[in-house]
C-alpha positions as a LaTeX table, in Angstrom:
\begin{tabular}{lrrr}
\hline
Residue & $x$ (\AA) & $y$ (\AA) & $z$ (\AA) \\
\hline
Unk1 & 43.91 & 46.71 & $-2.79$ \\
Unk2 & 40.73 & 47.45 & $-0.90$ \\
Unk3 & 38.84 & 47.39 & $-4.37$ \\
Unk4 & 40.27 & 43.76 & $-5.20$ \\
Unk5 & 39.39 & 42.20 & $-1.70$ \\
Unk6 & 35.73 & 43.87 & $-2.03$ \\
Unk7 & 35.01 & 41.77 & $-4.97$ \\
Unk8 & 36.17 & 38.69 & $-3.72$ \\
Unk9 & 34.48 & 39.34 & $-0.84$ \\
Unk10 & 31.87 & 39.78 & $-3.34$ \\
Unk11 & 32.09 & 36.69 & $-5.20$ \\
Unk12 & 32.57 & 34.69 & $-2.14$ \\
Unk13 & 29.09 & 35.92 & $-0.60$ \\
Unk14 & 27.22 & 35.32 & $-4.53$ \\
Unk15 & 28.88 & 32.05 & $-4.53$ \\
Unk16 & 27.32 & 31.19 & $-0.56$ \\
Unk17 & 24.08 & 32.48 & $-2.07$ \\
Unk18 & 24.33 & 30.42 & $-5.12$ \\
Unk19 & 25.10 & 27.35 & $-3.23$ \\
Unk20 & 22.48 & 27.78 & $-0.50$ \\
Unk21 & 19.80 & 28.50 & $-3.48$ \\
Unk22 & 21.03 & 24.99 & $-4.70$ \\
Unk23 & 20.24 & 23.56 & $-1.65$ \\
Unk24 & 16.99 & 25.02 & $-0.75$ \\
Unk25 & 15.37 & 24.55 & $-4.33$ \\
Unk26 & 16.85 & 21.08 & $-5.49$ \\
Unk27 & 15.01 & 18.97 & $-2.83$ \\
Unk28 & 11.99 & 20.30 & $-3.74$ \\
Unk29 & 12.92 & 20.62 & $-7.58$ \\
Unk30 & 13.53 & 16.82 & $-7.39$ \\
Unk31 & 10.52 & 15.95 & $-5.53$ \\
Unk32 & 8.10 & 17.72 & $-7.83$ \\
Unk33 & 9.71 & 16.16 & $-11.22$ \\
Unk34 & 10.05 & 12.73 & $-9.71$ \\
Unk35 & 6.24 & 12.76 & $-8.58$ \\
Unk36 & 4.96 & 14.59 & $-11.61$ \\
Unk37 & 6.75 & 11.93 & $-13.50$ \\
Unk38 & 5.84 & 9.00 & $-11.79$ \\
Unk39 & 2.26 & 10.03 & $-12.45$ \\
Unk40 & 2.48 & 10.49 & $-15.55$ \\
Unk41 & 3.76 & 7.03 & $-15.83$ \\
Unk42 & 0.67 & 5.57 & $-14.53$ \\
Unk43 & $-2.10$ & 7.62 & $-16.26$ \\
Unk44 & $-0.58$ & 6.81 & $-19.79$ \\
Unk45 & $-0.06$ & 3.15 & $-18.86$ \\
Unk46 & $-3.41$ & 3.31 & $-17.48$ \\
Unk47 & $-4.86$ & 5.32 & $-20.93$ \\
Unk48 & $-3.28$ & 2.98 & $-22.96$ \\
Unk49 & $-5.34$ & $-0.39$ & $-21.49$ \\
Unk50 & $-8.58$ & 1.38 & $-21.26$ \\
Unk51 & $-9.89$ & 2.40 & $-24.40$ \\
Unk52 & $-11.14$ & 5.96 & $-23.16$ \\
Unk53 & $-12.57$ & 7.06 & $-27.28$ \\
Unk54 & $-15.42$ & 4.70 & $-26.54$ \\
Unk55 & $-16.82$ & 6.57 & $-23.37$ \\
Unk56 & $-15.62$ & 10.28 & $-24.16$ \\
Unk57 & $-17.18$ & 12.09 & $-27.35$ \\
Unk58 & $-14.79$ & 12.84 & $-30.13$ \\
Unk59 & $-14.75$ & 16.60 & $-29.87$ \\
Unk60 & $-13.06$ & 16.10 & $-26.23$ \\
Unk61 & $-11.10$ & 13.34 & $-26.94$ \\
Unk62 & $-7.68$ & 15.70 & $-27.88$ \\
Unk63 & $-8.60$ & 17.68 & $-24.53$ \\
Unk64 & $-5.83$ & 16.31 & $-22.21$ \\
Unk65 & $-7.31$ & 15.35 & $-18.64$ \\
Unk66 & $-4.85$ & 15.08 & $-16.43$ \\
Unk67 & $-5.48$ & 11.96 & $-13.51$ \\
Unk68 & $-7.98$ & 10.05 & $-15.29$ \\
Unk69 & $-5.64$ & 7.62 & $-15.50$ \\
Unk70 & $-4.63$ & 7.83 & $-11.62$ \\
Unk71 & $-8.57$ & 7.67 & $-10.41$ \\
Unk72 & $-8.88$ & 4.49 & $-12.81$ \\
Unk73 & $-6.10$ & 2.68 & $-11.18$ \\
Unk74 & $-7.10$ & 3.63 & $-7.28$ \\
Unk75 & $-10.95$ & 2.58 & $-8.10$ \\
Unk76 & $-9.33$ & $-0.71$ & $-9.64$ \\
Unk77 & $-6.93$ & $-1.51$ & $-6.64$ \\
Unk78 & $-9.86$ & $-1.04$ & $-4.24$ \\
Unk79 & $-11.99$ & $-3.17$ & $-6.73$ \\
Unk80 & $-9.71$ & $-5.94$ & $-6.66$ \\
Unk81 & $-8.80$ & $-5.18$ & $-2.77$ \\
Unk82 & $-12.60$ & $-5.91$ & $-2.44$ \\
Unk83 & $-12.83$ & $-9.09$ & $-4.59$ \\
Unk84 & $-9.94$ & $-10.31$ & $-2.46$ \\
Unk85 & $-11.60$ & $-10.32$ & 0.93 \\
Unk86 & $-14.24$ & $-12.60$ & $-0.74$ \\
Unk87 & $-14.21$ & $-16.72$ & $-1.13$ \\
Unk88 & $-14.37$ & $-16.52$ & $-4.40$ \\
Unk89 & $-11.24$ & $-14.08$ & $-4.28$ \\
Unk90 & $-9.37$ & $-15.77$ & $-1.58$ \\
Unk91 & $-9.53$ & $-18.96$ & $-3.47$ \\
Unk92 & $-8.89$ & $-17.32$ & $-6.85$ \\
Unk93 & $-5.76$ & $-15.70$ & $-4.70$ \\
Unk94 & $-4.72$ & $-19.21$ & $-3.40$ \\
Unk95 & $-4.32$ & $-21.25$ & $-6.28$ \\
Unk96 & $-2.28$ & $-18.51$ & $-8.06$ \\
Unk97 & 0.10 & $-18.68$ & $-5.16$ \\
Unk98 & 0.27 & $-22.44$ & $-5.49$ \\
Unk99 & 0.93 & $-22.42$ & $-9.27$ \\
Unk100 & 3.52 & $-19.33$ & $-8.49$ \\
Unk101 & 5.47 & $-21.70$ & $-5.51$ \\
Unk102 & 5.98 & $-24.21$ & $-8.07$ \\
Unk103 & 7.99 & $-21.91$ & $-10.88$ \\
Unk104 & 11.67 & $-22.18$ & $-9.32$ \\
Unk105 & 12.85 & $-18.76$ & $-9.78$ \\
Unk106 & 9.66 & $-16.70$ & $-9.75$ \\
Unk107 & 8.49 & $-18.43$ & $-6.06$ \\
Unk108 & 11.25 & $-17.08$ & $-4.55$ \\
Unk109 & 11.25 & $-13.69$ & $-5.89$ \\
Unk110 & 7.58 & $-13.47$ & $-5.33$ \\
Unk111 & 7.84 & $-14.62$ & $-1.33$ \\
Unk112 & 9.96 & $-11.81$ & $-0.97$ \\
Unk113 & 8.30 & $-8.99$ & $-2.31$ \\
Unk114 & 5.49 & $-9.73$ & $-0.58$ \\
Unk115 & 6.96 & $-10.21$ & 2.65 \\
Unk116 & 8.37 & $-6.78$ & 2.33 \\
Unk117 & 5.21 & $-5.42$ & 0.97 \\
Unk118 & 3.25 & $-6.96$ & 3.94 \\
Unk119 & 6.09 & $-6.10$ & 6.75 \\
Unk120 & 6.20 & $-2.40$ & 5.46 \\
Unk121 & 2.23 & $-2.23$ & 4.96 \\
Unk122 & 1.45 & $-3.44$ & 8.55 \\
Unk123 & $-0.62$ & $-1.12$ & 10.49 \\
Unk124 & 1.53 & $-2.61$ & 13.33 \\
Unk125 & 4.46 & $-3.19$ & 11.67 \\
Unk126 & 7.80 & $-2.30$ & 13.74 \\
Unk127 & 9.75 & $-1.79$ & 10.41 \\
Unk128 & 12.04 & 0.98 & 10.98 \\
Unk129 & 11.15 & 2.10 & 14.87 \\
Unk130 & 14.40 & 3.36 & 15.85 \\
Unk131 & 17.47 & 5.02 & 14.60 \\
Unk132 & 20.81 & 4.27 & 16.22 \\
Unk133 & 24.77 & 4.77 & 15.95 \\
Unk134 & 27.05 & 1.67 & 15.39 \\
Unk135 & 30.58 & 1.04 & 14.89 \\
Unk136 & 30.61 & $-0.49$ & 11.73 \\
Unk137 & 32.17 & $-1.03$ & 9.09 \\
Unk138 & 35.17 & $-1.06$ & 11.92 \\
Unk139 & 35.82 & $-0.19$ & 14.97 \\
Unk140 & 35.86 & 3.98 & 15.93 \\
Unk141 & 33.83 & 4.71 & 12.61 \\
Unk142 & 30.25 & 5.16 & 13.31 \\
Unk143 & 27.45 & 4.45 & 10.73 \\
Unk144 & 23.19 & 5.68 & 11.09 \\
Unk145 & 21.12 & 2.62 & 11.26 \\
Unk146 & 17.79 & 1.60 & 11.90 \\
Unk147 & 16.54 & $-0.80$ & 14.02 \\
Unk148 & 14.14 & $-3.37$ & 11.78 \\
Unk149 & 13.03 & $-5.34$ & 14.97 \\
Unk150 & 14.41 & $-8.40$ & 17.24 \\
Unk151 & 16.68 & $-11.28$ & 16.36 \\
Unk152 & 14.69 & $-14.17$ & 16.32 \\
Unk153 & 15.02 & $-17.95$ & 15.57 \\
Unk154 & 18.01 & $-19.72$ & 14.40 \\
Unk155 & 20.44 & $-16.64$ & 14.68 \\
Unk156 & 19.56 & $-15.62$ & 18.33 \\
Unk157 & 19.83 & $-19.00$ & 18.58 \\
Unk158 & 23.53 & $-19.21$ & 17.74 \\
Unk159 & 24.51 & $-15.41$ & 19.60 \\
Unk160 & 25.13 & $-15.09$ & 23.62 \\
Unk161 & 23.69 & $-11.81$ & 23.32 \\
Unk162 & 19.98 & $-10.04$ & 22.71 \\
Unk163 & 20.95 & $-9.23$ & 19.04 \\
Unk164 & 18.69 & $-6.84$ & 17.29 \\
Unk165 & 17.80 & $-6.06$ & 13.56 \\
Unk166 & 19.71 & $-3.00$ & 12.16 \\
Unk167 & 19.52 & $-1.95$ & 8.58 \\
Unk168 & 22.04 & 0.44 & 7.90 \\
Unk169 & 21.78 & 2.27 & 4.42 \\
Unk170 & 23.89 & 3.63 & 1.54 \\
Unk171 & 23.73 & 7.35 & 0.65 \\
Unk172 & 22.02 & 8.46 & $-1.24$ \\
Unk173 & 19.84 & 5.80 & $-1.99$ \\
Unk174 & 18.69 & 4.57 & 1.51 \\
Unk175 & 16.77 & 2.04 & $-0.48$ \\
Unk176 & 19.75 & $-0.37$ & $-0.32$ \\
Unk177 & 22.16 & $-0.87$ & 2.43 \\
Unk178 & 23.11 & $-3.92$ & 4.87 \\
Unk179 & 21.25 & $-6.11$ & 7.58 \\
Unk180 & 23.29 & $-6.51$ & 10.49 \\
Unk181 & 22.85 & $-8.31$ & 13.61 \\
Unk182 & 24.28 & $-6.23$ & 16.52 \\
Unk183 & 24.45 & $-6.83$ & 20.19 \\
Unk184 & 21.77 & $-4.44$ & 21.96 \\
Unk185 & 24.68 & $-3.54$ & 24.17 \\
Unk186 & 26.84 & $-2.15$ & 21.35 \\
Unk187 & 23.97 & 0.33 & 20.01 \\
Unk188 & 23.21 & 4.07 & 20.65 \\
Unk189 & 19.66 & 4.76 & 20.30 \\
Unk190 & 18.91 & 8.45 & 18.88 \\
Unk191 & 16.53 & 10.97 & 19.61 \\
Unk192 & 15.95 & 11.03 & 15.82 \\
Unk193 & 12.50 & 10.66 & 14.18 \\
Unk194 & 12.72 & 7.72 & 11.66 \\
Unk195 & 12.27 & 10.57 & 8.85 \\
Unk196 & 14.55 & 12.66 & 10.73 \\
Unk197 & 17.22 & 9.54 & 9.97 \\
Unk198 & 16.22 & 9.40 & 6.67 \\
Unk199 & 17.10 & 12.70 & 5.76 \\
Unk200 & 20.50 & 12.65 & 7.39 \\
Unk201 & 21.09 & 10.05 & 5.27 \\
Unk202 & 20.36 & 11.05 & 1.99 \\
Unk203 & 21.99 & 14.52 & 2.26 \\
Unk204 & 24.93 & 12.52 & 3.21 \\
Unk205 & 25.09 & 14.80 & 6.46 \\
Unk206 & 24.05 & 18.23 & 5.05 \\
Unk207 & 20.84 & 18.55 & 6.64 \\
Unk208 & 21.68 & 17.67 & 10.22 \\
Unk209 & 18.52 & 17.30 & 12.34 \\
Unk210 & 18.24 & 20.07 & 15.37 \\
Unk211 & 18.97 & 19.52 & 19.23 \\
Unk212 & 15.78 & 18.64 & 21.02 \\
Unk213 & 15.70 & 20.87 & 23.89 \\
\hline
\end{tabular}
């Protein structure tokens, strides 16, 4: 009897140490591949528009060069970061726009990728400042959220109440989620770092952030 409840004692600790191995290695697993193959994504696009046989001799052409592709693309964003702080860039810039505005569904998709791009890219940006608790989706069922900044124009407008910005995000993916216009009043700010959040998120509440003492 002793002998059977040692091995599933036994069992149950390999199986603790299996699943805590998951845990510790997958993250990181993940991370690696995803990064490794979004960067391989960009230096064989990259390769493929820039005909590299014509500046490298053929006996080093097979020889693999990992980043070439990478270096070409950050020397061409700052290149064309450059060109756009110019007139001649600016007004180049401007007329695209204007031609853009006037193609009905592309103007709209446009206008909002860029206001994301240039909210999020901000060196003063308030995008994501604060993490909080709120009731929703009901009442006595709290959700994370983070606070995006103040309610402004037409919708304060139309609220008694200071109302603030709160994105609240789907797990895993905290990429998508809701916007919600909340009452200060009805929020819990957290001690949380905004990556802190973040995390708690996508674990869906495995890794849960330590007490600040």
């Amino acid at each position: 009897m002793s002998d059977e409840k040692h091995s599933k004692g036994l069992i149950g600790r390999l199986r603790n140490y299996f699943l805590a191995g998951v845990l510790v290695t997958a993250p990181i697993a993940i991370t690696i591949y995803l990064t490794y193959s979004f960067l391989s994504m960009i230096d064989s696009k990259v390769r493929r528009i820039i005909p590299f046989e014509q500046f490298v001799p053929i006996e080093y052409q097979e020889i693999a060069l990992p980043g070439i592709g990478i270096l070409v693309a950050i020397v061409f964003f700052v290149i064309v970061g450059w060109f756009a702080r110019n007139f001649l860039g600016r007004l180049i810039i401007r007329m695209s726009e204007y031609v853009v505005h006037r193609l009905p569904v592309i103007s709209s998709l446009y206008g909002a990728i860029k206001q994301i791009l240039e909210t999020v890219m901000a060196s003063k940006s308030q995008a994501f400042r604060d993490v909080v608790m709120l009731e929703y989706p009901r009442k006595g069922v709290w959700s994370i959220g983070f606070v995006t900044g103040v309610t402004q124009g037409q919708i304060q407008e139309n609220t008694k109440q200071e109302t603030m910005n709160v994105f609240v995000p789907t797990t895993p993916n905290p990429t998508s989620g809701y916007l919600l216009f909340v009452p200060k009043k009805e929020l819990k700010y957290l001690s949380l770092s905004v990556e802190e959040g973040i995390k708690l998120v996508v674990s869906a509440g495995i890794i849960v952030p330590e007490e600040k003492g």
